[in-house]
BAMARKOL-860233 format. One line per 10 residues: number of its first residue (from 0); for each residue x, y, z of C-alpha. Coordinates in steps of 0.5 Angstrom, whole numbers, plus 500, padded with zeros to 3 digits. Layout:
N
NUM = X,Y,Z  ...
// end
This chain:
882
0 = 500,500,500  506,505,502  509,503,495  502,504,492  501,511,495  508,513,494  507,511,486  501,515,486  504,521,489  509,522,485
10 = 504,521,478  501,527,482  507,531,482  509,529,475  502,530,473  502,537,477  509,539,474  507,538,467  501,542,468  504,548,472
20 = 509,547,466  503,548,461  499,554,464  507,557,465  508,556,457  501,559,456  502,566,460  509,567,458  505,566,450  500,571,453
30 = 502,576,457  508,577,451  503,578,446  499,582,451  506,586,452  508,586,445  500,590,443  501,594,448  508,597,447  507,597,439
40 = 501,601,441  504,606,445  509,607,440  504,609,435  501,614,439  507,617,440  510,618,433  502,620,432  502,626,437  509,627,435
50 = 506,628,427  501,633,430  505,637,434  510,638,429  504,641,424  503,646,429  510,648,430  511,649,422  505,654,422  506,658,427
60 = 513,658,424  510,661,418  506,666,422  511,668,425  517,669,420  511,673,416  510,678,422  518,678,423  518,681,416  512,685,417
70 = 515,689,423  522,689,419  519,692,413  516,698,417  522,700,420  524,707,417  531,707,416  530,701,411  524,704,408  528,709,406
80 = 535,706,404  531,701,400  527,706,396  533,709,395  536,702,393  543,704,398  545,697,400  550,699,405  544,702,409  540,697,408
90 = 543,692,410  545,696,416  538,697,418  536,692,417  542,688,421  541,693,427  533,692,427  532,685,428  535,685,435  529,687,437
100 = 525,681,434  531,675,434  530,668,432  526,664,436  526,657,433  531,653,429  535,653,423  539,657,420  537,664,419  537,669,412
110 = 534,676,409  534,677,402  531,684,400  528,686,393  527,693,390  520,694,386  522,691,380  523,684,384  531,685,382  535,683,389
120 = 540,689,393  542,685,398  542,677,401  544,677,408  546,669,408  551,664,407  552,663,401  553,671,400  558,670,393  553,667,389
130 = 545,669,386  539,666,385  537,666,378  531,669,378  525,672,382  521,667,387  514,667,384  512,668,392  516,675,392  513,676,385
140 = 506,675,388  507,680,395  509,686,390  504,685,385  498,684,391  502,688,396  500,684,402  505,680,406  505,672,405  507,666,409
150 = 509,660,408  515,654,406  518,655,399  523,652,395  530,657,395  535,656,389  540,656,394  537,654,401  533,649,399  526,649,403
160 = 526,654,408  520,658,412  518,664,409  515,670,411  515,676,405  513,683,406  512,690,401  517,695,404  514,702,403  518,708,401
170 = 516,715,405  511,718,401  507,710,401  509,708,394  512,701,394  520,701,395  521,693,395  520,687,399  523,683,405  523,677,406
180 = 526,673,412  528,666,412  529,661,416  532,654,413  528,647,414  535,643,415  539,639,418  540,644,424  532,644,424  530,638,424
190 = 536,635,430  532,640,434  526,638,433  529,631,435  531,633,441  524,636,442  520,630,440  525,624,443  524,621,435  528,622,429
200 = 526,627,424  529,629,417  527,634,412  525,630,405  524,634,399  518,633,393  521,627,391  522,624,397  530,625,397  532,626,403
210 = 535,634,404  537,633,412  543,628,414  545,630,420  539,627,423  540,620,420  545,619,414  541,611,412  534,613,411  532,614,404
220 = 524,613,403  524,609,397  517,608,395  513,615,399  507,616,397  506,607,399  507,610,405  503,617,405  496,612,403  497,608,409
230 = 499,614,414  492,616,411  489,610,413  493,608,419  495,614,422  501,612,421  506,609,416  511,602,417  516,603,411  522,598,411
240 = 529,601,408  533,595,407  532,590,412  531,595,417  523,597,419  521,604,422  514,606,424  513,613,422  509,619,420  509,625,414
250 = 509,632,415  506,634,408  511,642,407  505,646,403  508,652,399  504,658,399  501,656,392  498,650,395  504,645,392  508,639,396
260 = 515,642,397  517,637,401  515,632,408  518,632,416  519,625,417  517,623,424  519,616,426  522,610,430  526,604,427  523,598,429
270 = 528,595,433  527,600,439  521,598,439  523,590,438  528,592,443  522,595,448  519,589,447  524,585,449  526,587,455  519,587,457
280 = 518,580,455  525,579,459  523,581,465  516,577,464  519,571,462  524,572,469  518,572,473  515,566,470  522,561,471  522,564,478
290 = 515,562,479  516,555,475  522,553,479  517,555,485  511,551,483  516,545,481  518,545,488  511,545,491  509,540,486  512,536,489
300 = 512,537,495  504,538,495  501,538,488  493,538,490  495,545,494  496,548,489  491,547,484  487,553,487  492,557,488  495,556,480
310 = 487,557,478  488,563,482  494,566,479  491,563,471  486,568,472  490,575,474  495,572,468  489,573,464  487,579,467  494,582,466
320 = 494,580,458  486,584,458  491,590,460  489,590,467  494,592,471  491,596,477  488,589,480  493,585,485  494,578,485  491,574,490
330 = 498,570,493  495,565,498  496,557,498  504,553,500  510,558,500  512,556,493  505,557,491  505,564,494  512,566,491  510,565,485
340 = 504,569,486  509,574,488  513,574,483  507,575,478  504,580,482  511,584,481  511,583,473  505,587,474  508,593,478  514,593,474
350 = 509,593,467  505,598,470  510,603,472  513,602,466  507,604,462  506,611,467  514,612,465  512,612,458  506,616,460  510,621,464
360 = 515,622,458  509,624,453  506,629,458  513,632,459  513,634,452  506,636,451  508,641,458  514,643,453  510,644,446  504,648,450
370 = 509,652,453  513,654,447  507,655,443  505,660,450  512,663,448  511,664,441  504,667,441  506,672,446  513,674,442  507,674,436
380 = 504,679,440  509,683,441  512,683,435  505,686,432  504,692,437  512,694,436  510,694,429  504,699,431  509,702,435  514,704,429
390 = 508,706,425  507,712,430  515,714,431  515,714,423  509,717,422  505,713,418  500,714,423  499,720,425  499,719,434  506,720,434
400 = 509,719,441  502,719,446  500,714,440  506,709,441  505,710,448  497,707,448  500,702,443  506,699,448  501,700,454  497,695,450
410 = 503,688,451  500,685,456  506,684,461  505,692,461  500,697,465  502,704,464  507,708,459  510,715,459  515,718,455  519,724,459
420 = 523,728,454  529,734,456  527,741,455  532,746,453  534,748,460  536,740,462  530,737,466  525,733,463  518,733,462  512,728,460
430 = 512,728,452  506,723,452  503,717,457  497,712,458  494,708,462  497,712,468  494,717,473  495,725,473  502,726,477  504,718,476
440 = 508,719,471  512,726,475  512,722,481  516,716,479  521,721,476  522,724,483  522,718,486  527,715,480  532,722,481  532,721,489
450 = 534,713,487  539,715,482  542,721,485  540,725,479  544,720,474  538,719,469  544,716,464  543,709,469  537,705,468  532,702,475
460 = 528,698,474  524,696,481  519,690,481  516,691,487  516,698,489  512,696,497  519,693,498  523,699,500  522,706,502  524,710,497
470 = 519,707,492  513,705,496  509,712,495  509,710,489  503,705,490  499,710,491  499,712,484  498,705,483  505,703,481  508,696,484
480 = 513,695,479  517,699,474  522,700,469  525,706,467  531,706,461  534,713,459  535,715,451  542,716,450  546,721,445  553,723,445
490 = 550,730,447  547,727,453  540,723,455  535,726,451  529,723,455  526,717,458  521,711,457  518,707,462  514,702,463  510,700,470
500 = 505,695,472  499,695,478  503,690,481  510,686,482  514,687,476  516,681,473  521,682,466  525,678,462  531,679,459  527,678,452
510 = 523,684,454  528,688,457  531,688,449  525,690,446  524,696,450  530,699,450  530,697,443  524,702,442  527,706,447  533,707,442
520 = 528,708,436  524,714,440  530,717,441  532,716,434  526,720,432  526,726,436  533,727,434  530,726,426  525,731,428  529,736,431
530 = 534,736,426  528,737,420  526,743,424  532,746,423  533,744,416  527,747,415  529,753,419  536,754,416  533,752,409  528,759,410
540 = 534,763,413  538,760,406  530,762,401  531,770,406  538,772,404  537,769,397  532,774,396  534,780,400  541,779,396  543,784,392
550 = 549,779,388  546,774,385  547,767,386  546,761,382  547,754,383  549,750,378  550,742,377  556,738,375  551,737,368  552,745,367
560 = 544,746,368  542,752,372  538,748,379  538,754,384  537,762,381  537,767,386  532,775,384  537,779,384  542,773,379  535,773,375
570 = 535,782,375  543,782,374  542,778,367  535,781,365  531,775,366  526,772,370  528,766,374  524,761,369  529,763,364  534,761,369
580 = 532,755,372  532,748,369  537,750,363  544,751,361  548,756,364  552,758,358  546,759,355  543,765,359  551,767,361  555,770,355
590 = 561,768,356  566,764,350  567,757,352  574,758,355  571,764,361  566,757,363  571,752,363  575,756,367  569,758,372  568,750,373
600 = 576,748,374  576,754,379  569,750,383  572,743,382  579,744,382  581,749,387  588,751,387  587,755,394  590,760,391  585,767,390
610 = 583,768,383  582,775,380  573,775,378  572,774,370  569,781,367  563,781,364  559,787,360  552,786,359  548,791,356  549,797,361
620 = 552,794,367  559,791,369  558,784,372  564,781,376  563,773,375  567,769,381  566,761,382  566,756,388  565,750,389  558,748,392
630 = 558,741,397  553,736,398  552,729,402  550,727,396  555,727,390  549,727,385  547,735,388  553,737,389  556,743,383  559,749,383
640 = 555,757,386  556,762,381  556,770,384  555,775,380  557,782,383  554,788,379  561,793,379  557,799,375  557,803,380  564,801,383
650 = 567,803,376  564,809,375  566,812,383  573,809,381  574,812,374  571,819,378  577,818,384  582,816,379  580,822,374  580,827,381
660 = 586,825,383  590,826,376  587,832,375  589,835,382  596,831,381  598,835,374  595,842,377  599,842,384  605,838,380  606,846,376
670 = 606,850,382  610,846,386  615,845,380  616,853,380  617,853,388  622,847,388  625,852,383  624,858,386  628,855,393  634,852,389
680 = 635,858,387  635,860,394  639,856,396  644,858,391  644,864,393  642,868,387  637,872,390  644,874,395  647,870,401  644,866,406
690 = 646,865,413  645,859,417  639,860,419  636,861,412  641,856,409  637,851,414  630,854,413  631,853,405  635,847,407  628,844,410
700 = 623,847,405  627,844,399  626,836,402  619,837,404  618,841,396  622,834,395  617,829,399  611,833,397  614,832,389  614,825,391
710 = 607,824,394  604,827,388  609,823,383  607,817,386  600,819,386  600,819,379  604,813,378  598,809,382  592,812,378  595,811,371
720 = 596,804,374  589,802,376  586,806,371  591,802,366  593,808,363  600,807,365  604,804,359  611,802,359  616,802,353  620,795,354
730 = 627,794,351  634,790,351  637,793,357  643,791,362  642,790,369  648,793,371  647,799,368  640,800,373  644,798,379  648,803,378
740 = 645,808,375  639,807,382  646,807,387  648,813,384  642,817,386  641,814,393  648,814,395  647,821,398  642,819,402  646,813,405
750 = 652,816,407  647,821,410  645,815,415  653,812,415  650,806,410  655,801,406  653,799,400  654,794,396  653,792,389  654,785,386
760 = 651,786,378  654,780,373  656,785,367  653,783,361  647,781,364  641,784,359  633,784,361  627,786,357  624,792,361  623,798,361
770 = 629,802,364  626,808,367  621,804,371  626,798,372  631,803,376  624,806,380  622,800,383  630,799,385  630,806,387  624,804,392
780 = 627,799,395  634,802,396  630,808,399  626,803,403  632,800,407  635,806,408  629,808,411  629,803,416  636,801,417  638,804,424
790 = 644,809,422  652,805,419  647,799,417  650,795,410  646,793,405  648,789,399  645,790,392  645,783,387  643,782,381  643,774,378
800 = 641,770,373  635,764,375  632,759,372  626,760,367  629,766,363  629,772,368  634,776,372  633,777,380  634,783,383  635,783,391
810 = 635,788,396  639,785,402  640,790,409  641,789,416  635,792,419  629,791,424  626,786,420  618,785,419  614,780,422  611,775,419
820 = 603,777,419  605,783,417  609,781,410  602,779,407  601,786,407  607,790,404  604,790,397  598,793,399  596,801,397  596,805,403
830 = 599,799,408  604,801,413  608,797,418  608,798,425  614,800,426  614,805,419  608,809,422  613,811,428  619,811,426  619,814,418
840 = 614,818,414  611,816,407  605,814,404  604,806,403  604,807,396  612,806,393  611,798,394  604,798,392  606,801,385  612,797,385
850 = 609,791,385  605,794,379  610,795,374  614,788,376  607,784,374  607,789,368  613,786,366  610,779,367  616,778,373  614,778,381
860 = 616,781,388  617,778,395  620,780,401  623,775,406  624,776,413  625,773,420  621,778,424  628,779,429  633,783,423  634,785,417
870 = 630,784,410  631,782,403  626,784,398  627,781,391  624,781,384  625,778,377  625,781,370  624,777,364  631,776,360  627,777,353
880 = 620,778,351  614,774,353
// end
């Protein structure tokens, strides 16, 4: 009977332990196809939710590189370049304002801006040494419709890119061009979008060819539109590239004119997913050999109780396959029966916590694409309302700063707005505000000083004005936080704008750079108004005193046509300014070609040297014609002025002058020819014999009858030559004999003063002057250092041949010098030095007369001197005819 039962216990162990094999193979087969469906399903809807995220964002990538190119299109230094096609400026405006807007999302950034006709002036991107061929049809569409566009279209160059297009306007509101701003759908973009997503993601063109391969070097979708007829009907897509499997998704890349420029690819390889299941199924098939191992020790130790408790663990395993994951299973029965359970009951747990990880992780990136589209709705925002605030600043609209004001008030992270600008005496007074309470924004001004020490050159930003002394009374004007920001010029601050909120103040970095960005733009604009005011002032100053001119003035172009005639040019010329104005000059200027060309060298070719004016007769006046340059920023309005000086009147007074001083001169030389003759007889003694006294008195009276002479003489000599009557009678001469002939008749009174003369004349060398005038001029200058040398003075006379056919004449002494600021002067009728007019008499004209004569025989006249002592003056003849 034992044998009998010991028989039958161990057929019930067998028979226990190939059960409990059974139902153990049967779990396992269950539960890892249960845990296959549901990681694959799981998966899927990942890449689902990635698909419809990555929708999302390209829209509001779109919208947003539209709005981007809306706000840089409207800034009015680009508006202005633009129209004037300069590209340097252009790109120098637009460069600078795009700080206030940045680049928020992925990918590489471009700018490209068109003139009116669709012709590209400038493309601020890589590649910057090649062109595109053509104009985007898209660019095309925006200049013809003039209204802005956003969308994906395919670059010669970039490839795709997200573009927004918008018109540029000029000034005076015509159409100037386009902006369009770029962001490049590539491998940069879609990595990005990777790391956002926890999936791979690649950019595929219009035929499916992949354009992005830092995202995955192997995929090459061969057979894309199999695979966007199954994601039509699945959801999702199982495409295989070589021998590999990917679930994946297709974003389609719509142009704006409704064409596929290409697809996002979303996915995952196959054996991420395989490896998911694996390790699942790793863990479950674990839980099971445990359990086995378990039920074969309890099988035989005692097959019948645990044939309840397997029953029990067949039913949670069940339940786990139908996804129930929440309901415990029952461990009750022997130990092992009880391990077993607890090891499936642990498989459980280790699944479910799994599923809730997987879950977690989606969650996190749903948190992460709401906040981002949070953050790109309010850049949008702001973005529009800078727009609006740039309209008024440009005066496209007409608020001008209280309209800024009302539309900076309108950011939602802001609740009032002043702008304090600086008066003449230096203090600053509110221009414009909104949203703030009568004496909030002169308030916040005091408590900002007080806070400053008076330095409005530093920003202060308080986010909570309650938190300390010296900012909580501005509660009471319902300011709890504020941000003030100075407009800074090289002359100073200019003013201020400030922000404030109801409550604590809260700024980020982005929104710090965007006020001080339209800070900068209104201190931009009141330095552009005040300096049209006082254009516009300087341009009525410049109309008045043209007009009340009594010389006329013309500005004339580098084309030679007339731009600018003032009344008194059209009076001068005998026609009106219609006759003037808009046509060529020497077509109303009577003057041969070569007095015009020499008019337009003097403007454009100035030498520095003063010229003598042109003379022009025209009808019964004489007209004096200078000519000058006429500067202007812009080389294309830039010329020549042309002033016209009437010299009727000016002649007619020096022709009486001259005719006066000749008729007094020649009517006082005959008496005073007779009185120098009655003295020297005088003194010879002819009327009987002198005594000292007498002798000295005639003594006196023949000089001063001798320096009358001369004043008379020189007279003469200076109005023959100002009224060109003076003629000389040049012939071949030697200078020796001028010399010596002009020593001769000095020496006298130079040994009178103890002097040394020295001559140094080549013989042989011949001039062609006239004699008589060459020897005064020589006289002159002798005199000269006679005069003004101190008493046993040397001065040296010498005579030379120099280069360019003339002969130099110099008159060296040792006396008191002249200045330097005073040498300008020497030749000037009636100028005297300092020193000449205390110490010796003479009337200023023997230097003028001889330079006169000098430049009648085609030489030239200097002096040379050191100030301290001596003098040398020189002059050249020319050595034969000219």
């Amino acid at each position: 009977m034992g044998g009998l039962l010991n028989r039958l216990a161990v057929q019930t162990a067998l028979v226990a332990t190939v059960v409990l094999a059974t139902v153990g193979v049967l779990i396992a087969v269950q539960v890892g196809g249960a845990v296959g469906r549901n990681e694959e399903a799981h998966y899927r809807e990942h890449v689902e939710r990635a698909r419809d995220q990555l929708t999302e964002q390209v829209t509001t990538f779109a919208n947003l590189t539209e709005t981007g190119a809306v706000v840089l299109a409207s800034s009015p230094d680009l508006r202005d370049s633009v129209a004037k096609e300069d590209v340097t400026a252009a790109l120098r405006s637009a460069t600078n304002f795009s700080a206030i807007v940045g680049t928020p999302f992925q990918g590489t950034p471009g700018m490209q801006i068109y003139n009116e006709r669709g012709e590209l002036l400038v493309r601020a991107h890589a590649p910057l040494n090649s062109r595109q061929q053509g104009t985007p049809p898209e660019v095309t569409r925006v200049l013809r419709e003039d209204q802005s566009l956003g969308g994906v279209r395919q670059d010669e160059l970039l490839g795709l890119v997200l573009t927004g297009i918008a018109p540029i306007k000029a000034p005076d509101g015509s159409l100037a061009g386009a902006m369009e701003v770029m962001s490049t759908i590539d491998a940069e973009f879609a990595t990005e979008r990777a790391k956002a997503l926890g999936l791979r993601v690649a950019v595929l063109d219009a035929t499916g060819t992949i354009v992005s391969k830092r995202a995955d070097a192997r995929l090459s979708v061969k057979d894309l539109p199999a695979a966007l007829a199954q994601q039509q009907a699945t959801g999702t897509a199982t495409i295989m590239i070589g021998e590999r499997r990917y679930l994946a998704a297709f974003v389609p890349l719509v142009s704006q004119a409704g064409t596929t420029a290409g697809h996002l690819y979303v996915g995952i390889e196959g054996s991420v997913i395989n490896t998911a299941i694996r390790e699942t199924r790793a863990k479950v098939l674990r839980s099971l050999g445990v359990g086995l191992t378990a039920a074969l020790i309890i099988a035989w130790g005692g097959s019948l109780l645990a044939v309840r408790p397997i029953q029990a663990l067949a039913t949670a395993a069940r339940r786990i396959q139908a996804n129930d994951l929440e309901s415990a299973v029952p461990v009750s029965g022997p130990a092992e029966i009880r391990g077993l359970g607890e090891a499936l009951d642990d498989m459980r747990l280790a699944i479910r916590e799994g599923r809730e990880a997987m879950l977690k992780a989606n969650r996190d990136l749903a948190a992460q694409f709401n906040a981002s589209t949070v953050n790109l709705t309010e850049v949008t925002h702001d973005l529009t309302v800078i727009q609006s605030v740039l309209a008024h600043l440009s005066g496209e609209r007409s608020g001008g700063l209280a309209g800024a004001a009302e539309e900076l008030a309108a950011l939602a992270w802001v609740d009032g707005v002043f702008i304090a600008v600086a008066t003449e005496t230096g203090n600053l007074s509110v221009a414009a505000m909104a949203n703030l309470a009568p004496g909030a924004a002169a308030a916040t001004l005091d408590v900002t000083r007080q806070h400053l020490d008076s330095d409005l050159s530093r920003e202060l930003e308080v986010a909570d004005t309650g938190a300390g002394p010296e900012t909580a009374r501005l509660g009471a004007w319902g300011v709890g936080g504020v941000f003030i920001t100075p407009m800074l010029t090289p002359e100073g601050v200019t003013g201020v704008l400030a922000i404030t909120s109801r409550g604590p103040l809260g700024l980020t970095g982005r929104r710090r750079d965007l006020l001080r960005s339209v800070t900068r733009e209104v201190a931009a604009t009141l330095e552009r108004t005040e300096l049209e005011d006082e254009v516009e002032e300087n341009r009525r100053i410049a109309e008045a005193v043209l007009r009340e001119m009594s010389d006329g003035v013309l500005v004339v172009d580098i084309e030679g046509v007339c731009r600018i005639a003032n009344p008194a040019a059209a009076r001068l010329l005998g026609k009106s300014r219609a006759d003037l104005v808009g046509h060529a000059w020497g077509a109303f200027l009577p003057l041969d070609p070569e007095a015009l060309g020499a008019l337009r060298r003097r403007a454009y070719e100035p030498t520095g040297q003063p010229a003598s004016p042109l003379q022009l007769a025209l009808r019964d006046r004489q007209l004096a014609i200078t000519s000058g340059p006429f500067p202007d920023p812009d080389p294309a309005r830039s010329g020549m002025l042309v002033l016209l000086r009437d010299l009727s009147a000016e002649t007619e007074a020096e022709r009486l002058k001259q005719d006066f001083v000749s008729m007094v001169g020649h009517e006082l030389r005959t008496p005073l020819t007779l009185i120098r003759t009655t003295i020297d007889l005088l003194f010879e003694g002819d009327a009987g014999a002198l005594n000292s006294t007498q002798a000295r008195i005639v003594e006196v009276l023949r000089n001063n009858a001798d320096r009358l002479m001369s004043l008379i003489t020189d007279l003469l000599d200076m109005s023959a030559l100002d009224s060109g009557r003076m003629q000389i009678s040049p012939t071949v001469i030697d200078i020796d004999g001028i010399v010596r002939g002009a020593v001769e008749d000095m020496r006298s009174a130079a040994q009178a003063k103890q002097h040394m003369l020295h001559v140094e004349a080549p013989p042989g060398l011949t001039v062609w002057a006239d004699p008589v005038r060459a020897q005064q001029v020589l006289q002159n200058l002798v005199s000269n250092a006679i005069k003004y040398t101190p008493v046993g003075g040397v001065i040296e006379i010498h005579a030379g041949e120099v280069p360019g056919g003339f002969a130099e004449v110099s008159v060296t002494d040792n006396g008191i010098g002249i200045p330097p600021e005073e040498q300008m002067h020497l030749f000037e009728k009636f100028y005297r030095t300092n020193t000449g007019r205390r110490t010796t008499g003479g009337t200023g004209l023997g230097l003028a007369i001889a330079r006169s004569i000098v430049d009648l025989h085609g030489g030239r006249i200097w002096c040379e001197s050191d100030g301290r002592s001596g003098s040398r003056f020189a002059f050249t003849l020319p050595r034969r005819r000219l």
